[in-house]
N, C-alpha and C positions, 0 to 999 in steps of 0.2 A: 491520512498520512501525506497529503501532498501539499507541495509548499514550491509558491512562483517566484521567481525572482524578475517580480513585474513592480511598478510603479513606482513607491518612496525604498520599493527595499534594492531596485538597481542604485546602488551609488551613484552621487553625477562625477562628473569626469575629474580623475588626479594625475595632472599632467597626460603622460604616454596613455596613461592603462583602460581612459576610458575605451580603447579598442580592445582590451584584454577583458573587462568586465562585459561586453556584447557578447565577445565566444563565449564564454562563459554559460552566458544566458542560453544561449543557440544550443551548446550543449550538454545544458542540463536538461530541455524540455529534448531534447532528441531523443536522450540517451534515454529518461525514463518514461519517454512514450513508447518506447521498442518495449520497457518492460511492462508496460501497461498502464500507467498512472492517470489516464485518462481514459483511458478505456470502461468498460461494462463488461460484465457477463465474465467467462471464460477466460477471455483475456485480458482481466483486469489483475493490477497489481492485488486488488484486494483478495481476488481469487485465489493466487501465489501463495500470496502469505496471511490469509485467514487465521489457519489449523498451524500453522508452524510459529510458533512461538518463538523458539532461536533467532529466525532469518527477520521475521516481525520486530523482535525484541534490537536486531545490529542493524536493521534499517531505520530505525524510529533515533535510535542515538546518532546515527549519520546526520539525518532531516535535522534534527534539534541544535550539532553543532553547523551546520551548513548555516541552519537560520542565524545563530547569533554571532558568525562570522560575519554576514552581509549587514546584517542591524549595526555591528559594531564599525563596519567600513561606510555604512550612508552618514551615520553620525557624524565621521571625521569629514567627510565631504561636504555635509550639508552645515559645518563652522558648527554643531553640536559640542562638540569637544576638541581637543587637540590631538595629536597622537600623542601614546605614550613615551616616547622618546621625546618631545618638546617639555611635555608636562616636568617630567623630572627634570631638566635642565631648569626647570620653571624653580623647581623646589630647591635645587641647589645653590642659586645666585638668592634666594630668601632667606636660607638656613646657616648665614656668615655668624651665628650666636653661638652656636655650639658647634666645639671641635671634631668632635669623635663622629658624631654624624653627617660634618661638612666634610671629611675627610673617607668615609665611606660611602657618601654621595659624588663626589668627586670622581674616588674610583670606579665607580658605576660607569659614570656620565663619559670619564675617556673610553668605554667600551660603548655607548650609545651609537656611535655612525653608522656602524657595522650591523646595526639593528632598525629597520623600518617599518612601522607597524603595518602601513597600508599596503606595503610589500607582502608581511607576515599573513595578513589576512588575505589575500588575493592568492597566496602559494594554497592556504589553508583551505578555500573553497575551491580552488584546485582538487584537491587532495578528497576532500567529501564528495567531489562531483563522479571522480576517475572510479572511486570505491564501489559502488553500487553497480557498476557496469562492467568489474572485474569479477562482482561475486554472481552475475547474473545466471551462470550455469545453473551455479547452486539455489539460485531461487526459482529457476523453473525446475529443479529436477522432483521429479513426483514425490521420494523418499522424505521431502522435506514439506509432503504438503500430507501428512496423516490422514487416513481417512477415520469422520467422524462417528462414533457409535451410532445407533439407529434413535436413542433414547437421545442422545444431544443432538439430533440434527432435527428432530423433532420441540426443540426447546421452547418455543414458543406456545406451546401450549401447556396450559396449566396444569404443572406437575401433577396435581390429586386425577386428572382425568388422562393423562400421557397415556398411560402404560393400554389403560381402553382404547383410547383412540389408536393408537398404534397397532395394536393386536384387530380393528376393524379395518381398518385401512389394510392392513396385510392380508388378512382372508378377504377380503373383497379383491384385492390383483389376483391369488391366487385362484379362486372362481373364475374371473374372467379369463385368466390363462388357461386353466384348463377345459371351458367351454372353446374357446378356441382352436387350442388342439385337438379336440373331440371331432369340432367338424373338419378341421385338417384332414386329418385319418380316414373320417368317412368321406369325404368325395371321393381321395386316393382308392379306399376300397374297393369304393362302387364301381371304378375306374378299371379294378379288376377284379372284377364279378365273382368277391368271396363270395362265402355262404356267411346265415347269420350268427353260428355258433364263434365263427373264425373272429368276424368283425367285435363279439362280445368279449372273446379272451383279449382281445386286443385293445380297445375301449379299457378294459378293467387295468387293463397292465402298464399304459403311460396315457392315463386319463383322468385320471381320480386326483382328487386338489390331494391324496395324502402324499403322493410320489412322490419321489425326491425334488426331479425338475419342476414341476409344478409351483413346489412349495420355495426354492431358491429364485424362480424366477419372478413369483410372484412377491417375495421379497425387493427383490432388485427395480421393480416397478414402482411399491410403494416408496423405495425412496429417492428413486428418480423425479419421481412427480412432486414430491414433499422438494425436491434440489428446484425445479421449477416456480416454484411458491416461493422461496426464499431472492432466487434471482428476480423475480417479479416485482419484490418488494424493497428488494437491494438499487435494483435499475429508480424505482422511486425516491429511494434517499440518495443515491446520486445525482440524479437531477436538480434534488433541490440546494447540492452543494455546489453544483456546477452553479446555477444560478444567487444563488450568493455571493460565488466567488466572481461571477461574471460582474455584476453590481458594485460589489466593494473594488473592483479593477478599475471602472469608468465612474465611481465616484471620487471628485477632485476637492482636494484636504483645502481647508481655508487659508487663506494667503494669512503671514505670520510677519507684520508691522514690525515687529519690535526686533528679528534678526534681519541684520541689511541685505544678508549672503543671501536667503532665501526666495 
């Protein structure tokens, strides 16, 4: 989900704005590093919005018009195209053949001044940049970051053996929970020189993997460690996107002969 406004996709400068397309820049890597987008682990954006659908789903539309505001302002910069306000005035002075649509190009083109595309687009990446760091309550707020079943956060392993793995994995925390509670209790005991009948009712009563505590907490283990595993491997594919994106930053596009502007 992340997207720079690094190298062919900064416009170069149009007239005033190349200082208005710098903040810009400034503050979109600000804004969505506070929300995490470079970040790992915890506090990464990807953590946020994983599980939340909604907030993933109005973030990913933002990023997508964000992008093709900046693509369509390097364009005009880089003599790719023209703005759309020239263009039509282009088609108006060609189009003296026919009445009816020289006549409703016309009145278009006296409404054109008042309309500037690279203006348009600079308000527009405004407006995508401001968006994300007004909803950011709502995408840090927990409400919005579901927690996953036990059976999908386990998904990576092969459905036919899931349900086993899973049911192993969980009596094995709860074992180890309640071996540890076990000797918990007993140094406490020895500490106060029950008898051995006392220390038995007591072992049998919050000791045994079927107790309640036992058995919740030895759940919350297993998928704790299972959250560990996935960040493990999460930190790995980020890296190798950092590293992509760090490559394709400081790799320089072949000079292009044939446009003089460039």
């Amino acid at each position: 989900m992340s997207l720079k406004l690094n190298g062919w996709l900064t416009p170069r400068p149009i007239s005033h704005q190349s200082a208005s397309w710098s903040l810009k820049r400034r503050g979109f890597d600000y804004g969505h590093t506070s929300l995490g987008l470079y970040q790992s682990g915890h506090a990464s954006l990807d953590y946020r919005v994983r599980d939340a659908s909604v907030v993933k789903t109005y973030l990913a539309g933002l990023l997508a018009d964000l992008r093709k505001h900046v693509q369509n302002s390097g364009s005009i910069a880089q003599g790719e195209r023209v703005p759309i306000e020239q263009d039509m005035e282009g088609s108006v002075r060609d189009d003296g053949s026919n009445k009816s649509s020289t006549s409703s190009s016309l009145s278009w083109a006296s409404d054109a001044p008042s309309f500037h595309e690279a203006r348009f687009r600079l308000e527009s990446v405004t407006e995508r940049i401001d968006k994300p760091m007004a909803a950011a309550a709502r995408i840090r707020h927990p409400r919005n970051r579901p927690r996953l079943t036990t059976y999908e956060l386990f998904k990576d392993i092969p459905e036919s053996e899931r349900a086993e793995y899973i049911e192993l994995q969980v009596q094995t925390e709860i074992a180890i929970v309640a071996y540890i509670q076990r000797q918990e209790l007993l140094g406490g005991l020895r500490d106060h020189q029950s008898d051995a009948a006392e220390r038995k009712s007591i072992m049998d009563q919050y000791c045994l993997p079927t107790h309640w505590l036992m058995q919740r907490s030895g759940m919350a283990n297993a998928r704790r460690k299972q959250q560990f595993v996935y960040w493990k491997r999460h930190a790995e594919l980020l890296s190798r996107t950092a590293a992509i994106d760090t490559a394709a930053h400081h790799t320089v596009p072949p000079a292009d002969s044939s446009n003089p502007r460039s």
